[in-house]
N, C-alpha and C positions, 0 to 999 in steps of 0.2 A: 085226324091229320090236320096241319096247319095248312090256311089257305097262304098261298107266295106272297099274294098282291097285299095281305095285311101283313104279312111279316116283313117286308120291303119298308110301308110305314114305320114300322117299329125301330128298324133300322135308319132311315132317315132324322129319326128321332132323335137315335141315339148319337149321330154326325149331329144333328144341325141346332139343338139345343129344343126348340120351343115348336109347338105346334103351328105357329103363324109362318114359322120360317118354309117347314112340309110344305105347307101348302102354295104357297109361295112355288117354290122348286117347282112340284107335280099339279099345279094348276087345277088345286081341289079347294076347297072349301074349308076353312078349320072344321066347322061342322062335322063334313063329312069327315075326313081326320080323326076328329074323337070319336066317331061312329062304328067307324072300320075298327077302328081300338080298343072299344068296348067290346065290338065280339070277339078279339082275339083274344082279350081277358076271359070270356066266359069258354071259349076253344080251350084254352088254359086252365081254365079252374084255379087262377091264382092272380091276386093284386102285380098289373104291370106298371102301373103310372100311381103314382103322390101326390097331392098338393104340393108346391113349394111357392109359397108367396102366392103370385098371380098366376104363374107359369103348373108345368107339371115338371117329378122330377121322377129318373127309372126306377124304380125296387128293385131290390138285390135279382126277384124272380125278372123282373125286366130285362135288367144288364143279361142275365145267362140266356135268354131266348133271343136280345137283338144280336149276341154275337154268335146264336145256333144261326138267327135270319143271316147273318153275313157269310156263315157254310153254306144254308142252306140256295144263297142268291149265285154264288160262286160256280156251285156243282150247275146252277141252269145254264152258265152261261157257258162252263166246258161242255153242258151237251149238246148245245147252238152250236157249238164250235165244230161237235162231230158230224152233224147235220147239213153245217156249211160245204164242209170237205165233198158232202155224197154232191152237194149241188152250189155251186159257188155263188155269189153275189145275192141269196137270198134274204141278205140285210142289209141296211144300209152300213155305212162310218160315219159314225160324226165326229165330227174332227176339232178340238178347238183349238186356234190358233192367236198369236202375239202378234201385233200389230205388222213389223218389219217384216216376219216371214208372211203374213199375208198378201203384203204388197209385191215381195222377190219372190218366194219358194213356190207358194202353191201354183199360182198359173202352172209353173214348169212343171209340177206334177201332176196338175188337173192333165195336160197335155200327155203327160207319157200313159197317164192310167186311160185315157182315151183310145190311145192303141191297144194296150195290152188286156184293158179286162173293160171294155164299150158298157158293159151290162152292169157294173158295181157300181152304184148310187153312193155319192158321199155328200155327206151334209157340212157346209163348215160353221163355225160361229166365232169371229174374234172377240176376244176377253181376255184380260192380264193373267200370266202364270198364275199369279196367287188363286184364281177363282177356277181356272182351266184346270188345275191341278186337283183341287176340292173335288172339283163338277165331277171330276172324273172319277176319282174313289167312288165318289157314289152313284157313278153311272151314267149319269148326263151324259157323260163324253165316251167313245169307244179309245180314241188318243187325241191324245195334245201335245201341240211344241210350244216347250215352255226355254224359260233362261237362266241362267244364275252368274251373278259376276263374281270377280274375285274376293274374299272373304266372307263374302255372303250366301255361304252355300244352302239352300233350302233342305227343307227337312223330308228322308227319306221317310215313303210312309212304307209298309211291309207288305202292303196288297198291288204295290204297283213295281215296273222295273223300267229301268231307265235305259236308250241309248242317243251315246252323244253322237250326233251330225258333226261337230267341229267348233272352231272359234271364230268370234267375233271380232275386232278390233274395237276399241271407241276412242274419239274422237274430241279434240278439243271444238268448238264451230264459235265461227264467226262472222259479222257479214266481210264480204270485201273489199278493204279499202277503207269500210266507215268503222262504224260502233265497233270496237274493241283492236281495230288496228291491224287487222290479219290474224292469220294463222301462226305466226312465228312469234306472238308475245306467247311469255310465260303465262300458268293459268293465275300465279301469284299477282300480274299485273292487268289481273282483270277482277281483282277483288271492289271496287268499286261499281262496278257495272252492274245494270238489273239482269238477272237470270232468268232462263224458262227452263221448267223442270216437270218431271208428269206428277200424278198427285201424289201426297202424301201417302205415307202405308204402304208402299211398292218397293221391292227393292230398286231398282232405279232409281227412283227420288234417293231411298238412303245412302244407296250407293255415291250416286254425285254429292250430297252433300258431303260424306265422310273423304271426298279428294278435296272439298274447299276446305274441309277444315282441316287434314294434314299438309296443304300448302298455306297456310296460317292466316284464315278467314272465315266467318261466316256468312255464305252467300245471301246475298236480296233476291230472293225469289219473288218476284212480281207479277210470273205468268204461270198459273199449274193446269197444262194442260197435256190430256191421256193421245190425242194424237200429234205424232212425230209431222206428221206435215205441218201443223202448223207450229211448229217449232222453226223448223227449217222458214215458214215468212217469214214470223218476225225476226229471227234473225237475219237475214237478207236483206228484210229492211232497214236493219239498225239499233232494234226496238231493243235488242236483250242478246243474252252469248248463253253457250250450252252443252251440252256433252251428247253425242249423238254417234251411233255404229256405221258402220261403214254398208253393210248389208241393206240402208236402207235408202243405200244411191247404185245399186248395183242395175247395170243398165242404162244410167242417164249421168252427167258430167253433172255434179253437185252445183246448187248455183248460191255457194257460199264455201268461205274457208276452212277446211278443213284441219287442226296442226293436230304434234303428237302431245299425249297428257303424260304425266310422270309414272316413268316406269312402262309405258307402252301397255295398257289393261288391255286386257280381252275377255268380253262374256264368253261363257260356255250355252251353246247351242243346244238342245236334246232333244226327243218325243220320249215321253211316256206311255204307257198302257197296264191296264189290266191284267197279272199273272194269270187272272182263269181265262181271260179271254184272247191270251197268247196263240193259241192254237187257231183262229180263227183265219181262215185264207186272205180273205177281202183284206184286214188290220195289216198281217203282213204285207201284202200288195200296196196299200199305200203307204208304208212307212218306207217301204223298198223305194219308191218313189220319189217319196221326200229326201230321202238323205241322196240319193242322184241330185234332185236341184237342187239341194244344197252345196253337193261338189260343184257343180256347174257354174253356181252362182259365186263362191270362193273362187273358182278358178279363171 
């Protein structure tokens, strides 16, 4: 019999490319990593890992056992599931979350899971779709609310499913009165102005770029930074203009100009999860939750 907790590695492996990365994730050791590996090769009786360069690479007998480890991690987690049913809240959620619904959504649903289930422990961590979405494939995360704007739709993966909360609006930003002249210029007549954008490789970034460049510009991006607050100073201050959703002044009067972008965009909101770990009570209860505050907070 294969033991889980090396077949899990194998699996990791197979996601994450190298063994530095594993370890990395599950806070081991390469060491130990190639240790666990070794015995699962000899559990095997067959070559699972190559040389390739510096790196290792899977053998064909690799590939067919990390994607048995990916049944075989699946079926653990529908049987948690039916174990949770006999007794609820006996795990945690971890939850990972996108910066803007950290700051609106979750309080609102910290607060309702408060009354309804006091005893379900949830863990949250915020971190950009792109990596919330990973984390989760491969377990890190029990759900995540992730984003996608318009044309840029992210890639379905086959072991997760999606449900959308709703849309977003975004926003031209400005400060008030200074840098960039209000909310009512076009975003064409703010082609000269320094920009703040979050980092490269995000859809955000590409997304705002691809409206500077069909309003017939390349923006000067001079500020790349991952939190939206401070986005929101320097612009206020004057320092830079930017593209920012509305979900992220919900509850407090923005203190900068808000106008509309061309075409009026809207992200699409969602949580993801786990197909095997669908069935899980707790998962449901706080996604039941989130998409409440997210009505709440649209409304």
């Amino acid at each position: 019999m294969f033991e889980l907790r090396r077949l899990r590695l194998l699996h990791e492996l197979a996601l994450r490319g190298t063994l530095a990365a594993v370890a990395d994730a599950l806070a081991y050791s390469p060491s130990t990593i190639s240790q666990q590996l070794a015995l699962l090769e000899r559990e095997a009786g067959v070559a699972l890992l190559a040389p390739d360069g510096r790196r290792v690479r899977l053998t064909e007998h690799g590939a067919a056992l990390a994607a048995h480890a990916a049944r075989a991690l699946d079926a653990d987690e529908q049987i948690r599931a039916e174990l949770e049913l006999l007794q609820p809240g006996i795990a945690p959620v971890r939850v990972a979350v996108l910066q803007t619904a950290a700051r609106t959504i979750v309080p609102a649903a910290l607060t309702l899971l408060a009354e309804r289930a006091p005893a379900l422990r949830v863990e949250l961590s915020e971190v950009p779709p792109e990596e919330g979405l990973f984390e989760l494939s491969a377990r890190g995360f029990d759900l995540a609310i992730a984003e996608q704007y318009p044309g840029l739709t992210r890639a379905h993966r086959p072991d997760l499913e999606r449900h959308v909360l709703g849309s977003d609006p975004m926003r031209l930003a400005t400060a008030r009165g200074g840098t960039g002249g209000g909310a009512a210029r076009p975003l064409a007549a703010l082609a000269g102005h320094p920009w703040v954008m979050e980092p490269a490789g995000t859809a955000a970034r590409d997304w705002a770029v691809q409206q500077c460049r069909a309003a017939g510009f390349e923006p000067d991006v001079r500020f790349e930074l991952a939190d939206l607050g401070a986005h929101v100073s320097l612009i206020a201050a004057g320092r830079a203009v930017g593209m920012l959703p509305d979900l992220l002044f919900v509850g407090a009067r923005a203190p900068i100009a808000l106008g509309a972008l061309p075409g009026d965009p809207v992200r699409e909101i969602f949580t993801a999860t786990r197909r095997a770990s669908a069935g899980r009570p707790g998962i449901h209860l706080v996604q039941e939750a989130i998409a409440e505050a997210f009505a709440a907070a649209r409304a």
